[in-house]
C-alpha positions as CSV (number, residue, x, y, z in Angstrom):
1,X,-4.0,-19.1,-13.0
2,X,-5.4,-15.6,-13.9
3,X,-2.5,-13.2,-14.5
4,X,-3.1,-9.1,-13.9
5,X,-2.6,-6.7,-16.3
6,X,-0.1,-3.7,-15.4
7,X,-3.0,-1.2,-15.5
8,X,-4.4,-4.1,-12.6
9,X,-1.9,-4.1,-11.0
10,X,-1.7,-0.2,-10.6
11,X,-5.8,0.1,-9.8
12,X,-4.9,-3.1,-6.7
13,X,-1.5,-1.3,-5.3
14,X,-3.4,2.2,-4.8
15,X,-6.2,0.5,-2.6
16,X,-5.0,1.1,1.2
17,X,-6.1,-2.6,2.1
18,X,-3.5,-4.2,-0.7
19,X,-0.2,-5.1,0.8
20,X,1.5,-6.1,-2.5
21,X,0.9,-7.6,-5.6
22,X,2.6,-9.3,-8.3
23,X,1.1,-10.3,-12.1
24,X,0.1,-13.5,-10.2
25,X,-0.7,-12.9,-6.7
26,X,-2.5,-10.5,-4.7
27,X,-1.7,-10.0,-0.7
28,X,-3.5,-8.2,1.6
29,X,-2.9,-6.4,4.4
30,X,-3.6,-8.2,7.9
31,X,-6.1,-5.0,8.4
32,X,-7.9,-6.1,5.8
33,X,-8.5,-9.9,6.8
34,X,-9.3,-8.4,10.4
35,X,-11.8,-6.1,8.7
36,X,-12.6,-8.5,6.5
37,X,-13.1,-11.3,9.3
38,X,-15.7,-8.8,11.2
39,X,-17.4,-7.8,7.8
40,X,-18.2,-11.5,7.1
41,X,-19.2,-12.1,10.7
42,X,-22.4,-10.1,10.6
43,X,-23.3,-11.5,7.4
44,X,-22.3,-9.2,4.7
45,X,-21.2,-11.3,1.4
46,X,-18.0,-11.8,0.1
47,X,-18.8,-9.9,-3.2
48,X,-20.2,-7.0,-1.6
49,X,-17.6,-6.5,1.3
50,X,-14.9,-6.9,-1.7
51,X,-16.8,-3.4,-3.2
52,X,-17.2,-1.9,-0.4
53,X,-13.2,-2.2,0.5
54,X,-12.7,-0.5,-2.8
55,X,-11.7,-3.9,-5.0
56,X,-13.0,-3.9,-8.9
57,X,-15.0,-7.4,-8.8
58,X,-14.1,-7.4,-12.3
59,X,-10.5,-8.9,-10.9
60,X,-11.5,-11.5,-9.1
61,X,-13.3,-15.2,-10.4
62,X,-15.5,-17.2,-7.7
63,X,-13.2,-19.7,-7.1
64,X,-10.3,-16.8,-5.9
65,X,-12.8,-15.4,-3.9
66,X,-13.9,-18.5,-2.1
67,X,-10.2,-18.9,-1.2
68,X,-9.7,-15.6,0.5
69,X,-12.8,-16.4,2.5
70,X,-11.3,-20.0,3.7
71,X,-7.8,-18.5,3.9
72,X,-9.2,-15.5,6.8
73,X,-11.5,-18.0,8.0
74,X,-8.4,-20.2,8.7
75,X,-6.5,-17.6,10.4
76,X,-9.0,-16.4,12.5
77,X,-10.5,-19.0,13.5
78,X,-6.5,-20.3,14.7
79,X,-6.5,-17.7,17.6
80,X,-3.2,-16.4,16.4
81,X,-4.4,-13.7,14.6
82,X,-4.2,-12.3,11.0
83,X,-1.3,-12.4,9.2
84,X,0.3,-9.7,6.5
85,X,1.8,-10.8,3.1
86,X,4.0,-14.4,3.1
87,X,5.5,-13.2,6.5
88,X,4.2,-15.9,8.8
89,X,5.9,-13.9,11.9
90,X,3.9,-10.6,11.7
91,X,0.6,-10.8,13.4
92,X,-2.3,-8.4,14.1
93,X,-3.4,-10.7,17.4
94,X,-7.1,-11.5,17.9
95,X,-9.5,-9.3,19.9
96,X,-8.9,-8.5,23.6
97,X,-11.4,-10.7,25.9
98,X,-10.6,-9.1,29.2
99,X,-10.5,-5.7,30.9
100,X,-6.9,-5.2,30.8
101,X,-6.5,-6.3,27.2
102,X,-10.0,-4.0,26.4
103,X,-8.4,-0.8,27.6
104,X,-5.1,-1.2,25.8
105,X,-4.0,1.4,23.6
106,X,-3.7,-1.3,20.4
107,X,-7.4,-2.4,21.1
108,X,-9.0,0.9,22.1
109,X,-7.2,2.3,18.9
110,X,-8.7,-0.7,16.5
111,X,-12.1,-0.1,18.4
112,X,-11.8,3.4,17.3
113,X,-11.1,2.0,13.5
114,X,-13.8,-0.4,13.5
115,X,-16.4,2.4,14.7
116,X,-15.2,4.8,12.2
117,X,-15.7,1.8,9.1
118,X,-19.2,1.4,10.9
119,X,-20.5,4.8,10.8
120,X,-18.9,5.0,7.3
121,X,-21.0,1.9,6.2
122,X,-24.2,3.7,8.2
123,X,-23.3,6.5,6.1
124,X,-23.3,4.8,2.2
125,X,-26.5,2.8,3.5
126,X,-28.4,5.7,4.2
127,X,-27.5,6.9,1.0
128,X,-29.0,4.3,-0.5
129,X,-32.2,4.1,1.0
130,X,-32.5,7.8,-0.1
131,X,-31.4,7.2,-3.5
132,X,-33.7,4.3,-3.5
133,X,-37.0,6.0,-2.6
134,X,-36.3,9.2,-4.4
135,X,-36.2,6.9,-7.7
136,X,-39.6,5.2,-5.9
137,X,-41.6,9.0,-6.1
138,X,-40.3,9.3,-9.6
């Protein structure tokens, strides 16, 4: 098993999304796997939704990022929501299907999250595409 450095270990604690981590394990926050979970749904990569949350790829190997995929996949495909660190209690519960649940202040509050990541995404694509055919005149 891969052990992190110190230096690792600082660069991992400062990202919002990292709940704890040790020389040997990393835990995420139950945001992230929600996030995460919502990421992989509309078919963004592993790898790429990794980056974009601000991880180093550098830290993780195939076969550790294969098991975060199966480990959210479990969880939210269980229908008991995400949960944060080794605490087993603490859940962020699944989406709201009905009115009631939709006009909540917890859900309207992670609707508000999940638009702001969107238009953030929107954002760093556009500046791609500019990036992209500015190098294309050159």
């Amino acid at each position: 098993m891969k052990e992190y450095t110190p230096k690792q270990i600082r660069e991992l604690k400062a990202n919002p999304y990292t709940l704890n981590v040790t020389k040997n394990k990393l835990y995420f926050t139950a945001k992230f796997k929600e996030d995460f979970w919502i990421s992989y749904q509309v078919g963004n990569a592993p790898r790429k939704i990794l980056l974009d949350f601000g991880y180093n790829l550098e830290y993780f190997g195939q076969k550790q990022i294969d098991d975060i995929v199966q480990r959210i996949k479990r969880q939210a495909l269980s229908g008991n929501g995400f949960t944060e660190g080794e605490n087993r209690q603490k859940r962020i519960p699944m989406k709201a299907t009905n009115e009631e649940d939709l006009s909540s202040p917890q859900s309207i509050e992670r609707m508000q999250n999940e638009l702001l990541y969107l238009r953030q995404e929107v954002e760093f694509l556009k500046k791609i595409i500019i990036a992209d055919n500015s190098r294309k005149r050159d």
